[in-house]
N, C-alpha and C positions, 0 to 999 in steps of 0.2 A: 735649683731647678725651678723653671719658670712654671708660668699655670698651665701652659698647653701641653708638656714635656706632664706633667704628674697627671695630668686627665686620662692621657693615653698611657703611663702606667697602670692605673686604676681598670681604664676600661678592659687595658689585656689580662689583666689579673680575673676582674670579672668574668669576663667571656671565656676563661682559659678555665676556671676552678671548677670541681664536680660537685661542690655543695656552694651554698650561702654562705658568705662572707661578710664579718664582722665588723665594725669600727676598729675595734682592736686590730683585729688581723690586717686590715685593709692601709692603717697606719704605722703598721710594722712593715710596711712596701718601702716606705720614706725613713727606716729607721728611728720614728717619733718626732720626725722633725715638723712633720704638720698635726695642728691640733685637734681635736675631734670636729669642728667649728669649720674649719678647712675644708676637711675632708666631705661632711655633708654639702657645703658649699661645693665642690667639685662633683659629687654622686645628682647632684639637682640639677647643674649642667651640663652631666651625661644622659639626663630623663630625659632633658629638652631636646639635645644632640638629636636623641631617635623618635621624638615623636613620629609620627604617620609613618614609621618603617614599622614591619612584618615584628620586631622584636622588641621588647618595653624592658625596662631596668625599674623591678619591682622590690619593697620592703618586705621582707614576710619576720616572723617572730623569730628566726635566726639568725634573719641578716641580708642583705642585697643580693641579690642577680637577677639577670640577663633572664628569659623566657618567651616564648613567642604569643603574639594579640591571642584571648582564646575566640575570638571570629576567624581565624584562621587555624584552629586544631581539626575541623572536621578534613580537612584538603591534607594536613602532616598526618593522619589518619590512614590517611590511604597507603601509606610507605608500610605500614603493620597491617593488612587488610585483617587478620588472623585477633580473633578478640579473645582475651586469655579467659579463664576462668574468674568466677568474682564469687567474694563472700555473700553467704545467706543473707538474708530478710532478717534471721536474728539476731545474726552477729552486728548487722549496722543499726539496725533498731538498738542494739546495746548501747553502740557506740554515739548515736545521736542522743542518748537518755545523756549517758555521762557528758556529752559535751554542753548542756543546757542547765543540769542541774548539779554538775559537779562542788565541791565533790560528794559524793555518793555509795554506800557498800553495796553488795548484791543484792543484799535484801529490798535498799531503797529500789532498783532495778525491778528483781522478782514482782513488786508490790504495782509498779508501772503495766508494767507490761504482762501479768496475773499467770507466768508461767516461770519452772527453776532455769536460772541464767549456770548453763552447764561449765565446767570448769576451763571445757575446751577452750569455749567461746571469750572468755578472759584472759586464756592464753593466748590466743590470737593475738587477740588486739596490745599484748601488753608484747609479744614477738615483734610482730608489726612495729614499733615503738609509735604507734597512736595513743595507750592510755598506762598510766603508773601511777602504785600504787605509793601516797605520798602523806600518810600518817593511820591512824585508826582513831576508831571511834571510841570513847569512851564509855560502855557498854557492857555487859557481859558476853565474854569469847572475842571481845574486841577486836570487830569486822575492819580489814583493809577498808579505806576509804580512798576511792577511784578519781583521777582528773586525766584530763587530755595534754600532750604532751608539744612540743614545742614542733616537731618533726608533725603532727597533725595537721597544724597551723600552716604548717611551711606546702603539705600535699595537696590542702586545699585552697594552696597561694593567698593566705592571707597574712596578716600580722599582726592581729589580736583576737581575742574572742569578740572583744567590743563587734567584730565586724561579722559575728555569725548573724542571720534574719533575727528581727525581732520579735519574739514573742508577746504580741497581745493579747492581754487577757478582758473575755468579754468582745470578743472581735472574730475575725474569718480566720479560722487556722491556716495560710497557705505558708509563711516564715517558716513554721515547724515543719509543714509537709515539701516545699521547698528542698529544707536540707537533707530530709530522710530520700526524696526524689532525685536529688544529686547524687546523694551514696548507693539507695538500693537499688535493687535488680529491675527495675522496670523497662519492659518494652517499649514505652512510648517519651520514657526519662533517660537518656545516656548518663550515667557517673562523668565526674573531672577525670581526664586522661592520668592525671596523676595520682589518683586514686583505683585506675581501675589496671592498669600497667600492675601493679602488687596484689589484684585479685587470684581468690584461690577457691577452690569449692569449700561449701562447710554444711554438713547436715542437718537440715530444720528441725529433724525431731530430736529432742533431749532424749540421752539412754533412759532406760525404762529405770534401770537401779534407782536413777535420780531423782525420779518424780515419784513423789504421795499419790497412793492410790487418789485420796480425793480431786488431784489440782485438775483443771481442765486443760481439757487435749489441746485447744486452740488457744492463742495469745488474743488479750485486749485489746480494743484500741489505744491508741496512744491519745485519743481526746474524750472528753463526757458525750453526755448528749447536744448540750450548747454550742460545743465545736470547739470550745478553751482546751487548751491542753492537758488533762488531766495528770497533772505533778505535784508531790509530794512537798508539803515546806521544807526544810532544809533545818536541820539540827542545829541549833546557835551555838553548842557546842562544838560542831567540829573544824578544823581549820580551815582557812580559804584555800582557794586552788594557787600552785605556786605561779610569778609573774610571768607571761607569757610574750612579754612586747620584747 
């Protein structure tokens, strides 16, 4: 099979498949006859192929595909005028702690954000397959410790964490509020279409059962007064988050 005969294998497969597609998989098209080496070589002159068209052939942390410019989602928008439901303030607030400081228990969360992270809201995100739970802490009651999951990666079309905003510390908070601005409920912040396509409603206040009389009714900010992100260090005991590329 020549080079332009396996491109346009590749590209049909791409264009054709409902998820991300692998190295592996993508070389099981060829039966193993081309080597990993190949095949990127051939997915780089499928990127080029489509520059300046409406659709890009993107890497995300599970694997290549096809998806459209996002300067062009607000106009494919209009084909769903109908905007679904989307998660709370505290379910993405949860879910923006674990993607920065993972991994993480509840408690580290609780202690972020100075209100109890309800059971529901863990359940979500772990239904979702946005976050899993991927060892414990060595501790007493040894809490699940929480990371974000490759299917995360892949909604918010990226393909590492390397690539969430940076967090400066001692600097202007927008990186962190950025990210929490893309996922939460803001009027004047739309979410990633791919993000907001699996929105559901979820109730901001914690059941009563769950919260101590003492804790406060309202959540913290997510930053001090200086504007740094107010985050916990990170236990040297517990394991990394698994590889996400």
């Amino acid at each position: 099979m020549n080079t332009q005969d396996a491109k346009r294998v590749l590209e049909t497969a791409l264009i054709c498949a409902s998820q991300p597609l692998t190295l592996r998989e993508m070389r099981s098209l060829f039966a193993d006859e081309l080597g990993a080496d190949s095949v990127r070589s051939l997915l780089d002159e499928l990127s080029r192929d489509w520059e300046g068209k409406g659709v890009e052939l993107v890497a995300l942390a599970s694997g290549w595909r096809f998806q459209s410019r996002p300067e062009l989602r607000e106009f494919l928008d209009r084909l769903h005028p109908e905007k679904p439901p989307r998660y709370s303030r505290a379910v993405l607030e949860t879910l923006a702690i674990i993607a920065y400081r993972q991994p993480v228990t509840r408690g580290d969360i609780e202690d972020i954000r100075g209100v109890v992270v309800a059971s529901q809201i863990v359940k979500q995100l772990e239904d979702r397959g946005w976050i899993e739970a991927i060892g414990h802490r060595e501790t007493p009651g040894r809490p699940a410790l929480y990371a974000t999951t490759k299917a995360f990666l892949d909604d918010l079309g990226l393909a590492s964490l390397e690539q969430l905003p940076t967090l400066e510390v001692g600097g202007e908070p927008p990186a962190f509020e950025a990210l929490q601005g893309r996922l939460l409920d803001d009027a004047a912040e739309e979410p990633p279409a791919a993000l907001a396509e699996a929105f559901v409603e979820e109730p901001t206040d914690v059941p009563a059962a769950d919260v101590p009389a003492d804790l406060p009714a309202t959540s913290q900010s997510l930053f001090g007064d200086d504007g740094t992100p107010a985050l916990p260090n990170p236990d040297p005991t517990d394991p990394p988050p698994q590889p996400q590329h």
